[in-house]
N, CA, C and O atoms as a GROMACS GRO file, in nm:
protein
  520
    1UNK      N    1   0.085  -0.119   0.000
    1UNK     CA    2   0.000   0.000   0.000
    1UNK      C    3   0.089   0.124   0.000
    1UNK      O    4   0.178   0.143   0.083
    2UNK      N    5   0.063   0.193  -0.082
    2UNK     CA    6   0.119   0.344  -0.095
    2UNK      C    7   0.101   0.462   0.032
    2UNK      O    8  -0.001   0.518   0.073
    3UNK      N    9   0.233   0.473   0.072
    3UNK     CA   10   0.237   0.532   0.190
    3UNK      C   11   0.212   0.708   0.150
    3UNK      O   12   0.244   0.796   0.229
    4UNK      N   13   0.166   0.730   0.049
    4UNK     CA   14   0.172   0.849  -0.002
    4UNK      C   15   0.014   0.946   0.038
    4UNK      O   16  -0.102   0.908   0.017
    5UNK      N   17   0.056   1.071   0.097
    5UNK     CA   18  -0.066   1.147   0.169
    5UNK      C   19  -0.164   1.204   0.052
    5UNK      O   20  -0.137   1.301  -0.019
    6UNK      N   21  -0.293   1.118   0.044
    6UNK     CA   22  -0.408   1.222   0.000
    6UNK      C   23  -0.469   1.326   0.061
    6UNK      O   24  -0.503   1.329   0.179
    7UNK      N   25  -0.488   1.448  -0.055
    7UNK     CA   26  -0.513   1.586   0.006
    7UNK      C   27  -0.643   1.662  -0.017
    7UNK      O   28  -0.690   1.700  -0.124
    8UNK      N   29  -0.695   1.676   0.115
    8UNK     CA   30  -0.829   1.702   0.161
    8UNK      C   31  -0.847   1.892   0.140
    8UNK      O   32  -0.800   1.973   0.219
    9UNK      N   33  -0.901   1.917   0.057
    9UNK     CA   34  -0.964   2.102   0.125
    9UNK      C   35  -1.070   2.087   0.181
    9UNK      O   36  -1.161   2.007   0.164
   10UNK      N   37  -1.051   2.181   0.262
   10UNK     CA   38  -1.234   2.255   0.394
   10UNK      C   39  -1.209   2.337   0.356
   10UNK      O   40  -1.101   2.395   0.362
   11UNK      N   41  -1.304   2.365   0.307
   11UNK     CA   42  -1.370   2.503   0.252
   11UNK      C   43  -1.484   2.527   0.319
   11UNK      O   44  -1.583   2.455   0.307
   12UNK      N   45  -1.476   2.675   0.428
   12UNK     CA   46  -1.602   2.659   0.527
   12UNK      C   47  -1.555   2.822   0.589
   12UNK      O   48  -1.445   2.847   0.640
   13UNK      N   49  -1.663   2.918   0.569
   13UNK     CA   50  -1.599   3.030   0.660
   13UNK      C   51  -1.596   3.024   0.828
   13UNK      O   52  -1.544   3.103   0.908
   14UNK      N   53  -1.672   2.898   0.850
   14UNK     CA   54  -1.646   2.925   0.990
   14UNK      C   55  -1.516   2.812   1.081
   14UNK      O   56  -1.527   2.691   1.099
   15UNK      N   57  -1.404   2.901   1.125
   15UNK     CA   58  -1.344   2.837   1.178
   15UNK      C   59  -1.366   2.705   1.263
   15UNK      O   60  -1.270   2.627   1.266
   16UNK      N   61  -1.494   2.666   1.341
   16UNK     CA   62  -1.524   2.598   1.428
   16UNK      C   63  -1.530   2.451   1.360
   16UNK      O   64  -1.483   2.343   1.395
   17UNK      N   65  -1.615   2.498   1.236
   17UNK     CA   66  -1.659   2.379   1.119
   17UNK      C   67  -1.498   2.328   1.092
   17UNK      O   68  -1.437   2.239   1.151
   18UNK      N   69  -1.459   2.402   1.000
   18UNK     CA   70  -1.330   2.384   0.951
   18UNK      C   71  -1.197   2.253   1.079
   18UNK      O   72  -1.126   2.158   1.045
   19UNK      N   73  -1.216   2.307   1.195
   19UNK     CA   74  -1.184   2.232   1.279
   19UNK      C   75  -1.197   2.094   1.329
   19UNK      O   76  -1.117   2.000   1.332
   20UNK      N   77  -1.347   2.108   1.376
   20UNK     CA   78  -1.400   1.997   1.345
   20UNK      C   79  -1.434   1.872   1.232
   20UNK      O   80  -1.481   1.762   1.262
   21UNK      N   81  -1.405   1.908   1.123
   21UNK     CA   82  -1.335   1.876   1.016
   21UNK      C   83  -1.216   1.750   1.030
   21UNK      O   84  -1.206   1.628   1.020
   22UNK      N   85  -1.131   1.879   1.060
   22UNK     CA   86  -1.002   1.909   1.063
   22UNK      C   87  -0.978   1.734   1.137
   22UNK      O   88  -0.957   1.628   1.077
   23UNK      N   89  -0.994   1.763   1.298
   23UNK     CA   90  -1.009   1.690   1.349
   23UNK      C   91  -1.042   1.578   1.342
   23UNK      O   92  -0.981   1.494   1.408
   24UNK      N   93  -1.150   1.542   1.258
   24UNK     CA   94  -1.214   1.424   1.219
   24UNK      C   95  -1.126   1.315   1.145
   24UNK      O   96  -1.106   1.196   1.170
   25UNK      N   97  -1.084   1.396   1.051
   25UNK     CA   98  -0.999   1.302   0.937
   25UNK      C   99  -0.845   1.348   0.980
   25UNK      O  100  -0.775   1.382   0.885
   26UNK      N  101  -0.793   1.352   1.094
   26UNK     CA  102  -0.669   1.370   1.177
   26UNK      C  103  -0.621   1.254   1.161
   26UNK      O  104  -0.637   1.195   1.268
   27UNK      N  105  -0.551   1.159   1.054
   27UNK     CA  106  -0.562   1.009   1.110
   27UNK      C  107  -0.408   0.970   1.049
   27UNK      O  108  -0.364   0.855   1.059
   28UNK      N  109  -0.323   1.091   0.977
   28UNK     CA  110  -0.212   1.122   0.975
   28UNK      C  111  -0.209   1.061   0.784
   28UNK      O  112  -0.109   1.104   0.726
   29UNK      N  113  -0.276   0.997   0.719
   29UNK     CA  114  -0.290   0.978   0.629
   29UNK      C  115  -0.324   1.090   0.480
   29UNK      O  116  -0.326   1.067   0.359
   30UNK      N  117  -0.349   1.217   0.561
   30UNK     CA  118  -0.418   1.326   0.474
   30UNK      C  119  -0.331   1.464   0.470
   30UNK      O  120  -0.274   1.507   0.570
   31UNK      N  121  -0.326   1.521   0.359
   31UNK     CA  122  -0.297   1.658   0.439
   31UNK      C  123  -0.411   1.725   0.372
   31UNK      O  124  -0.482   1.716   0.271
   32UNK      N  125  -0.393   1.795   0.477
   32UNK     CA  126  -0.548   1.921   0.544
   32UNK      C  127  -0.472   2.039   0.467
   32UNK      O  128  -0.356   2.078   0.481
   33UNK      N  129  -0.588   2.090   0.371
   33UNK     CA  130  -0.568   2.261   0.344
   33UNK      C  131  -0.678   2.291   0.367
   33UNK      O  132  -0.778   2.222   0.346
   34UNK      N  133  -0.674   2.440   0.432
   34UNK     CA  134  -0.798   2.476   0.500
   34UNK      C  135  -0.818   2.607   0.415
   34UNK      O  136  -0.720   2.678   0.394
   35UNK      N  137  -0.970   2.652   0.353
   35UNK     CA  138  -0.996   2.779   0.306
   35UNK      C  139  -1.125   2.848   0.365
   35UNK      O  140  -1.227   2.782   0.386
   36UNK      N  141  -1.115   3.023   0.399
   36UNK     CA  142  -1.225   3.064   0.482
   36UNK      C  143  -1.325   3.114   0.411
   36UNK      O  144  -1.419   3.180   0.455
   37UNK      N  145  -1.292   3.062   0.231
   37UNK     CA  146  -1.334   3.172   0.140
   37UNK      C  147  -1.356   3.082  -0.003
   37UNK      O  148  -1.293   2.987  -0.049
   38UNK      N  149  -1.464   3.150  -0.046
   38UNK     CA  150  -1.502   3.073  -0.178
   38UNK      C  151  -1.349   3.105  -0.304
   38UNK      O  152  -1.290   3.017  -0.367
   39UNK      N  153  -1.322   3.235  -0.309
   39UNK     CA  154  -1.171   3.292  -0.366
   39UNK      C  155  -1.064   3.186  -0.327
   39UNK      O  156  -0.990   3.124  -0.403
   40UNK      N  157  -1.073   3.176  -0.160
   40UNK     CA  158  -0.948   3.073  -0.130
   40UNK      C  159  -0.953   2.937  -0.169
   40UNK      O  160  -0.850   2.877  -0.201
   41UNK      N  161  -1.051   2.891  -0.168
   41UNK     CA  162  -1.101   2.763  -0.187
   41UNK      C  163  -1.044   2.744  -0.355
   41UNK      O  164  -0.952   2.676  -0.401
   42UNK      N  165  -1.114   2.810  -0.402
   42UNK     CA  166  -1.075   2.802  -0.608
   42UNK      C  167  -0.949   2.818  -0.579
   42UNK      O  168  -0.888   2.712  -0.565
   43UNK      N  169  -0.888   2.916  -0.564
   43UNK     CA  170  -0.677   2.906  -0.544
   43UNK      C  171  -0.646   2.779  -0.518
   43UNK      O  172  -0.615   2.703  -0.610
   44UNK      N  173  -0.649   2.743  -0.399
   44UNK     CA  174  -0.617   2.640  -0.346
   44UNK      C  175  -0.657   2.497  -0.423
   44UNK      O  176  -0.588   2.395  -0.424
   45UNK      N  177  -0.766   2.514  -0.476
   45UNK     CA  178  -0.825   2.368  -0.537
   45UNK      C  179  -0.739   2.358  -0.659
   45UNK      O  180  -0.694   2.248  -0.689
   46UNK      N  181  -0.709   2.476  -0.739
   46UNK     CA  182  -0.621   2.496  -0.870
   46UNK      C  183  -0.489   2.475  -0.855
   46UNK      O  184  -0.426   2.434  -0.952
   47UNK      N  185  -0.418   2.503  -0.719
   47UNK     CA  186  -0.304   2.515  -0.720
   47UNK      C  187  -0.303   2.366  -0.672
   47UNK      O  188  -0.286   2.299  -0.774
   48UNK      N  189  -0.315   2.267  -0.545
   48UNK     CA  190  -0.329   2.164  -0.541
   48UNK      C  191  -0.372   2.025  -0.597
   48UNK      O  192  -0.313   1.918  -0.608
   49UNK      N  193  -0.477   2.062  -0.624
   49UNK     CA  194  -0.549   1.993  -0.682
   49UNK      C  195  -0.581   1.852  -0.594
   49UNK      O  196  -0.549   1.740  -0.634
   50UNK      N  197  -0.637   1.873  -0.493
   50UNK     CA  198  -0.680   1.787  -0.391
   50UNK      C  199  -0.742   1.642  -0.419
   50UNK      O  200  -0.773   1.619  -0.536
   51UNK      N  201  -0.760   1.558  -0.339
   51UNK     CA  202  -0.810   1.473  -0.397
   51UNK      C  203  -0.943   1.459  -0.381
   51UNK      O  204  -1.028   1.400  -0.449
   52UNK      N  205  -0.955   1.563  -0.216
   52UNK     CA  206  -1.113   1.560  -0.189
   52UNK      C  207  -1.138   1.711  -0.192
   52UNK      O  208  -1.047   1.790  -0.168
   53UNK      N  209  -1.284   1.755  -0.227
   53UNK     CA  210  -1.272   1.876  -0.166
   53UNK      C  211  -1.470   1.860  -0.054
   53UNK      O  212  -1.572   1.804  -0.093
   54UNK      N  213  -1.447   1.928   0.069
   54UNK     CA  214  -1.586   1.968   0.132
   54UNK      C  215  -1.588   2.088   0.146
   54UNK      O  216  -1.530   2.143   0.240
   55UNK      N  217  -1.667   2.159   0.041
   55UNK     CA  218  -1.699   2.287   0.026
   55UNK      C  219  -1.873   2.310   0.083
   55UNK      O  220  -1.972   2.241   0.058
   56UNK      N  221  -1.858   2.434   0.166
   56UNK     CA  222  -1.999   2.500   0.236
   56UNK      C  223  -1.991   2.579   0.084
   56UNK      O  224  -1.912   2.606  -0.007
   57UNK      N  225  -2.143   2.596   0.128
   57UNK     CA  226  -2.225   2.667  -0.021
   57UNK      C  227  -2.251   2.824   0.011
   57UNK      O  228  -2.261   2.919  -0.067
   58UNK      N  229  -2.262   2.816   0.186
   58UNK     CA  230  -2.276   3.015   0.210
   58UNK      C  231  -2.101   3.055   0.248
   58UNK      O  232  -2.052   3.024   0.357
   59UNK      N  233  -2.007   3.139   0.118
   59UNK     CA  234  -1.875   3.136   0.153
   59UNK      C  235  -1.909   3.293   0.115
   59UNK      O  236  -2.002   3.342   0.051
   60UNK      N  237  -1.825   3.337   0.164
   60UNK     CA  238  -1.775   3.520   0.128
   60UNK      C  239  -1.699   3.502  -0.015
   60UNK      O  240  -1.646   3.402  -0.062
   61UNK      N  241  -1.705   3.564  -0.040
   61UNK     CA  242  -1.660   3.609  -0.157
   61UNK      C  243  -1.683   3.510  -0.310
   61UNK      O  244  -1.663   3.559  -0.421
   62UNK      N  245  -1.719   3.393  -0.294
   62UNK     CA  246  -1.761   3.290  -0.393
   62UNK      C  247  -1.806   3.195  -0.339
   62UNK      O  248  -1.723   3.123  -0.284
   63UNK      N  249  -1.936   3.157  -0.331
   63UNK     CA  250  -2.037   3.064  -0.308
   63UNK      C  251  -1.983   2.960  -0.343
   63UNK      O  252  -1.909   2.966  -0.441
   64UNK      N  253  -2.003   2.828  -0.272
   64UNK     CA  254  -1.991   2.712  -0.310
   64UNK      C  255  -1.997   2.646  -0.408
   64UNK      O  256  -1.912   2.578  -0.464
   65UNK      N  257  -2.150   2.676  -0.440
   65UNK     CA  258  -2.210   2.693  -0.572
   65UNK      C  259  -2.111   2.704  -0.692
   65UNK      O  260  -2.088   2.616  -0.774
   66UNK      N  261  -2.045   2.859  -0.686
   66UNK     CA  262  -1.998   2.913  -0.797
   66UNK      C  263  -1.885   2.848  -0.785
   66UNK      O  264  -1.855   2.813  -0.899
   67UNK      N  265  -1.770   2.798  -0.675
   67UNK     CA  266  -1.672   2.742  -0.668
   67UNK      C  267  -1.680   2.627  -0.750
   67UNK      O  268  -1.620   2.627  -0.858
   68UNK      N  269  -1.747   2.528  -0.713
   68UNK     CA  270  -1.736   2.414  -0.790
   68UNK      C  271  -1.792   2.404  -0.959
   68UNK      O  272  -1.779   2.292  -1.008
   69UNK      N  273  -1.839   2.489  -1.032
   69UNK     CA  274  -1.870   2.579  -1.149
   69UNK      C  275  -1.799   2.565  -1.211
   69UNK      O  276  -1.784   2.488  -1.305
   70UNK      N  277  -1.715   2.678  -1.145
   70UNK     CA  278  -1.538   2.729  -1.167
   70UNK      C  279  -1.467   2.558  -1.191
   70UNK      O  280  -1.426   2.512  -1.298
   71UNK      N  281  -1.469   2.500  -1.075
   71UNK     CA  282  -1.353   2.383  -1.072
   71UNK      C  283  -1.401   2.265  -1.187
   71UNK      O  284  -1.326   2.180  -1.235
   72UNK      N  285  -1.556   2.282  -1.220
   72UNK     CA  286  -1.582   2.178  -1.317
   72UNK      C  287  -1.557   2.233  -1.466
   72UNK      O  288  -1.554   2.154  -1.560
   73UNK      N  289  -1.538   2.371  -1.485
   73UNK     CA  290  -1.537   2.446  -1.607
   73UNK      C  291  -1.346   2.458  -1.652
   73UNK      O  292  -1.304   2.494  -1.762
   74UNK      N  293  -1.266   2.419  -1.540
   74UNK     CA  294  -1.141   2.414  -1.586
   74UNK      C  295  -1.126   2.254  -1.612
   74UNK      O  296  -1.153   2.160  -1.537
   75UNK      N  297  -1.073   2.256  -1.745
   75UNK     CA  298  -0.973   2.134  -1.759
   75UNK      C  299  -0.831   2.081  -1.627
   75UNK      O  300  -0.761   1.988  -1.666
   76UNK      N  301  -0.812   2.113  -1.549
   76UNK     CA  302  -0.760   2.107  -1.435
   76UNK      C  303  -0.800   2.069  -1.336
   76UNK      O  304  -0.726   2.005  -1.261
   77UNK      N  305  -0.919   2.093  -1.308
   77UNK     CA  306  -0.974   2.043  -1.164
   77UNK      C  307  -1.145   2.006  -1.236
   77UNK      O  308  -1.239   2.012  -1.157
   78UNK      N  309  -1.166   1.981  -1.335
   78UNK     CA  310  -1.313   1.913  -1.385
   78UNK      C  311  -1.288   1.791  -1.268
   78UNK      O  312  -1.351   1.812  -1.164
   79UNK      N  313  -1.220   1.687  -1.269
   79UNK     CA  314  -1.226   1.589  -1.215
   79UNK      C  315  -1.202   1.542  -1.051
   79UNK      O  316  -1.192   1.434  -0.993
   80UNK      N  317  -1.199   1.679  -1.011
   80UNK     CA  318  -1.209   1.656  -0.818
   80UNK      C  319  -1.318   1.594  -0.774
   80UNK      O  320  -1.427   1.590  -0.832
   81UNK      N  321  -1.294   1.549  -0.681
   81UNK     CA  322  -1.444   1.449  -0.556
   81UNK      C  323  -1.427   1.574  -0.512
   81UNK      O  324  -1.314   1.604  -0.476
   82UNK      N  325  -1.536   1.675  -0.504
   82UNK     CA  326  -1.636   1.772  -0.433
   82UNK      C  327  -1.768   1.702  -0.363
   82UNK      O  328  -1.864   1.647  -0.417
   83UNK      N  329  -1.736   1.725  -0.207
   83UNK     CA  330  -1.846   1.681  -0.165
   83UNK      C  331  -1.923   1.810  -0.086
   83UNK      O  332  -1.892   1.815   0.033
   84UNK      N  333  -2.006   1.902  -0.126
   84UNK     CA  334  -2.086   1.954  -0.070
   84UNK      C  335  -2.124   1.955   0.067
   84UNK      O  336  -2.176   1.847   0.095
   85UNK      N  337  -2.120   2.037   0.170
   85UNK     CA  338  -2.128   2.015   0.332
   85UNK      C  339  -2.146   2.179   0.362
   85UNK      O  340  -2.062   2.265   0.340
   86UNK      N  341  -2.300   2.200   0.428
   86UNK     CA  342  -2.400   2.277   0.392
   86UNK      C  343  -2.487   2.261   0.485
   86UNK      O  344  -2.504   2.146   0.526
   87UNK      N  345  -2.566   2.373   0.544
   87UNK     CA  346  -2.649   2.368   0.621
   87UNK      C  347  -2.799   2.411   0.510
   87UNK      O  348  -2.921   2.399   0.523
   88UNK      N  349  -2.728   2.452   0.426
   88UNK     CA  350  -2.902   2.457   0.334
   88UNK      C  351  -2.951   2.306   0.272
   88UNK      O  352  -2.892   2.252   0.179
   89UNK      N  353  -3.079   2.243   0.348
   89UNK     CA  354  -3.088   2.103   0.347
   89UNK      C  355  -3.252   2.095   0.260
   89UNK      O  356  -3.335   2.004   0.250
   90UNK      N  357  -3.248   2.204   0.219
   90UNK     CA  358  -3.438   2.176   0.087
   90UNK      C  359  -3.387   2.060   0.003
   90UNK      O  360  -3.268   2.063  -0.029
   91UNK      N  361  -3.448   1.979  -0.028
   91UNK     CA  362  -3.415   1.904  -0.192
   91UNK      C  363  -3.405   1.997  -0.318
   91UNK      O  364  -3.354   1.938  -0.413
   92UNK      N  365  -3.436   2.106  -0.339
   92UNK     CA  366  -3.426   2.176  -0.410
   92UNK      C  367  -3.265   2.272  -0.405
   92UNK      O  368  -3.232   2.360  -0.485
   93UNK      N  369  -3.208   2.236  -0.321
   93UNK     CA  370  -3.071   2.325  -0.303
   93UNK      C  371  -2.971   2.170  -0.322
   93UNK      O  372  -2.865   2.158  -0.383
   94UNK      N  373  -3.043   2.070  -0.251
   94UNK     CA  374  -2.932   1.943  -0.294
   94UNK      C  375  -2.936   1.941  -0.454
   94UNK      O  376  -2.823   1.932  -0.501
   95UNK      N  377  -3.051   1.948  -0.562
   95UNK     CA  378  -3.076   1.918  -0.694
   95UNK      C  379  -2.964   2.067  -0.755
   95UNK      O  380  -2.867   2.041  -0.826
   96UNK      N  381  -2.982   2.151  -0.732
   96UNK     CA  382  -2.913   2.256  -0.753
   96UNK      C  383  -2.737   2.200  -0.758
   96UNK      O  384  -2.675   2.176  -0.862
   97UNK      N  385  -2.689   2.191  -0.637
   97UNK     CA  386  -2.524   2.144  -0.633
   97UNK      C  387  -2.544   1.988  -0.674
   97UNK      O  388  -2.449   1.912  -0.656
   98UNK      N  389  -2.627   1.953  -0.712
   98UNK     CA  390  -2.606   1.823  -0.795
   98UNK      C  391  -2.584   1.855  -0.953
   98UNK      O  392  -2.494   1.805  -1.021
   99UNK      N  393  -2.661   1.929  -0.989
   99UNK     CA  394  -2.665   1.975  -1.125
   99UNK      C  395  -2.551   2.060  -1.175
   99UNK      O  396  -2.523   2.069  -1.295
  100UNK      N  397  -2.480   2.130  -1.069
  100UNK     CA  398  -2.334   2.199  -1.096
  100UNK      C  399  -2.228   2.093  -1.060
  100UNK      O  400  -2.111   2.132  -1.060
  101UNK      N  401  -2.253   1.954  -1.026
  101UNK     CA  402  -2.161   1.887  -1.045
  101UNK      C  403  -2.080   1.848  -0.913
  101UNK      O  404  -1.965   1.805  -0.920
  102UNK      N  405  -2.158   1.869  -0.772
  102UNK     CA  406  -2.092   1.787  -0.667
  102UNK      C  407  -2.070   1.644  -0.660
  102UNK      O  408  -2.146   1.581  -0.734
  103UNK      N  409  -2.012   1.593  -0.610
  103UNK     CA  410  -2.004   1.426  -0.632
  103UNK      C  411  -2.116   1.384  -0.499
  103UNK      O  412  -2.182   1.284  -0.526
  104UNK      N  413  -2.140   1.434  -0.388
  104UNK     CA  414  -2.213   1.442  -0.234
  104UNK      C  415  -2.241   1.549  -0.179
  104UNK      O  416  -2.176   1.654  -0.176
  105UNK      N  417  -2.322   1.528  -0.142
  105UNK     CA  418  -2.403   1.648  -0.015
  105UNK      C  419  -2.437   1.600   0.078
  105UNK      O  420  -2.506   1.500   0.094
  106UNK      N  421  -2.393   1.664   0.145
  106UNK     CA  422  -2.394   1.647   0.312
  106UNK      C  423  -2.460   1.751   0.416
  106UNK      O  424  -2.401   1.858   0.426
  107UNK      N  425  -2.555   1.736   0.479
  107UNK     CA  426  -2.633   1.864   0.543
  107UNK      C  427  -2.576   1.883   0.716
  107UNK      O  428  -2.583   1.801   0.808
  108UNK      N  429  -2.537   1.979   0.716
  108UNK     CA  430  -2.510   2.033   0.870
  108UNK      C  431  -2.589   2.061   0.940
  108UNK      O  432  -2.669   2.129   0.874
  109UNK      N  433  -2.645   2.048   1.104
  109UNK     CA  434  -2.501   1.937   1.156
  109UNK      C  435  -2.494   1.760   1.093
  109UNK      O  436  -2.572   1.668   1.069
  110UNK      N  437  -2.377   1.784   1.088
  110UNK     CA  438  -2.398   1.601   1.051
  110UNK      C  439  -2.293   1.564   1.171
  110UNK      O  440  -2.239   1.632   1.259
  111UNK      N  441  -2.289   1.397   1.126
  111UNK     CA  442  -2.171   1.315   1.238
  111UNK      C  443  -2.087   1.298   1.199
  111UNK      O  444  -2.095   1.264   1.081
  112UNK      N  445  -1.954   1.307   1.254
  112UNK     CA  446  -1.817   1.283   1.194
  112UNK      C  447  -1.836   1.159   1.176
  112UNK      O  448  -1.728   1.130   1.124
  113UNK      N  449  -1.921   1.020   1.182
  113UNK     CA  450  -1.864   0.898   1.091
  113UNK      C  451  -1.974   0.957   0.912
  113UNK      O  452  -1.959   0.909   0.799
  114UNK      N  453  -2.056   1.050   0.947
  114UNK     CA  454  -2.149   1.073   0.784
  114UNK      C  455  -1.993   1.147   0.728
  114UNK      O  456  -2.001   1.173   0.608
  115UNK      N  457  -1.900   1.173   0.771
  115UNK     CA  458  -1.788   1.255   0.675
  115UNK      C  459  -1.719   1.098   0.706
  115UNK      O  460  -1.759   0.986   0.678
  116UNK      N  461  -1.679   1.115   0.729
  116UNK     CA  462  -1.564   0.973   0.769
  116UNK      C  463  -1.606   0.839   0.653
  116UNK      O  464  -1.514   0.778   0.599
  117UNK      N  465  -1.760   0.801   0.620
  117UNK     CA  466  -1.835   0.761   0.522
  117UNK      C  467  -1.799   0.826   0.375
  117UNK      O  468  -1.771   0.757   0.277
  118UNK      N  469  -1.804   0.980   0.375
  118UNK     CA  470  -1.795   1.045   0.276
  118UNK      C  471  -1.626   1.000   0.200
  118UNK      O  472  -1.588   0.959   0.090
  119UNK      N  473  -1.572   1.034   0.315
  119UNK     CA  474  -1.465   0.981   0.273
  119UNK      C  475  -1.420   0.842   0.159
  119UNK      O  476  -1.375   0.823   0.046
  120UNK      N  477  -1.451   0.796   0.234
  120UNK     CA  478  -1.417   0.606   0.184
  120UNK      C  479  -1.520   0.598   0.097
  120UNK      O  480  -1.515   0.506   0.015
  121UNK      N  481  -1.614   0.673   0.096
  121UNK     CA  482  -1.665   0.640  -0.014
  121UNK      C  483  -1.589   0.681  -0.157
  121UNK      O  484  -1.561   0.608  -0.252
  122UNK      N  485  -1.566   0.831  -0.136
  122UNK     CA  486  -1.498   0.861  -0.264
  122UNK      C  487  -1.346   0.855  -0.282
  122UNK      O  488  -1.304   0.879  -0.395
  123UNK      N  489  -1.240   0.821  -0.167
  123UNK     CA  490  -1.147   0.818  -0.167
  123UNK      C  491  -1.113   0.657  -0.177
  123UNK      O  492  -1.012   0.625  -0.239
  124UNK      N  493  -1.181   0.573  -0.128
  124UNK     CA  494  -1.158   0.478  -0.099
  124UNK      C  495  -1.094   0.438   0.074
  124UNK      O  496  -1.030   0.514   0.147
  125UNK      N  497  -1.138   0.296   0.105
  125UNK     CA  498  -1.140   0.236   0.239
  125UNK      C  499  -1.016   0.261   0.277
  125UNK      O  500  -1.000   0.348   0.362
  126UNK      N  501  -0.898   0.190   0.225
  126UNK     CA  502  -0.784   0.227   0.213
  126UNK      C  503  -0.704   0.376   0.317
  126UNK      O  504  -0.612   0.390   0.397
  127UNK      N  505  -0.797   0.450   0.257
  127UNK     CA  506  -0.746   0.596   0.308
  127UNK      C  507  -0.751   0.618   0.406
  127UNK      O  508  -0.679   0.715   0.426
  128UNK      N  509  -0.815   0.572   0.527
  128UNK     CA  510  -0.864   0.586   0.691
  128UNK      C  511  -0.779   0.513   0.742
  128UNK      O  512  -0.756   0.542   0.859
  129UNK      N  513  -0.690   0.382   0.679
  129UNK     CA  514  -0.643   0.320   0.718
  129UNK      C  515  -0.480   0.369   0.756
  129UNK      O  516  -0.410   0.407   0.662
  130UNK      N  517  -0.429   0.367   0.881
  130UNK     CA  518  -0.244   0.424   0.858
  130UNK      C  519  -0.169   0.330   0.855
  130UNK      O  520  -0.048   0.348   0.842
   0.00000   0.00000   0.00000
């Protein structure tokens, strides 16, 4: 097995989220880039190119929404696992970031094993494992 670190963005303006996060998938297997901002989030997703991204949909300066837009409209990052993690929970806002191309949505609060799930699902089992 490839001892090599897959790389996670949080994309979330609120520090607390971002942490808790953070925390969750602490399992020494990942590295964590953290963004407070829909702007930071696109930098960061372009310049990295992560393997996961959990982007909130209410961000300052570029919506979630528009972030993953952006990341599906470049030849560069079309192909990221974006998983959506969001406190706007209508079916009509999940159909919305489905239709711009999230891979999951996830509604806040959730449980760190519904991310921990998210994970292995799109990263594979493998990845939780050290």
């Amino acid at each position: 097995m490839s001892s090599e670190k897959r790389t996670i963005l949080i994309a979330d303006d609120e520090d607390a989220l971002r942490a808790l996060v953070r925390v969750t998938l602490d399992t020494g297997r990942f590295e964590i880039l953290e963004a407070a901002n829909g702007v930071e989030a696109l930098a960061l997703a372009r310049e990295h190119k992560p393997d996961l991204v959990f982007l909130d949909w209410a961000m300052p300066g570029l919506s979630g929404l528009e972030v993953c837009k952006r990341l599906r409209a470049d030849d560069l990052t079309r192909d990221l696992m974006i998983v959506m993690l969001t406190a706007r929970a209508q079916e009509f806002d999940r159909a919305a970031a489905l239709d711009v191309g999230v891979d999951a949505y996830i509604t806040k609060p959730f449980s760190p094993l519904r991310l921990l799930d998210a994970v292995r699902d799109k990263l594979g089992a493998a990845s939780l494992v050290s």
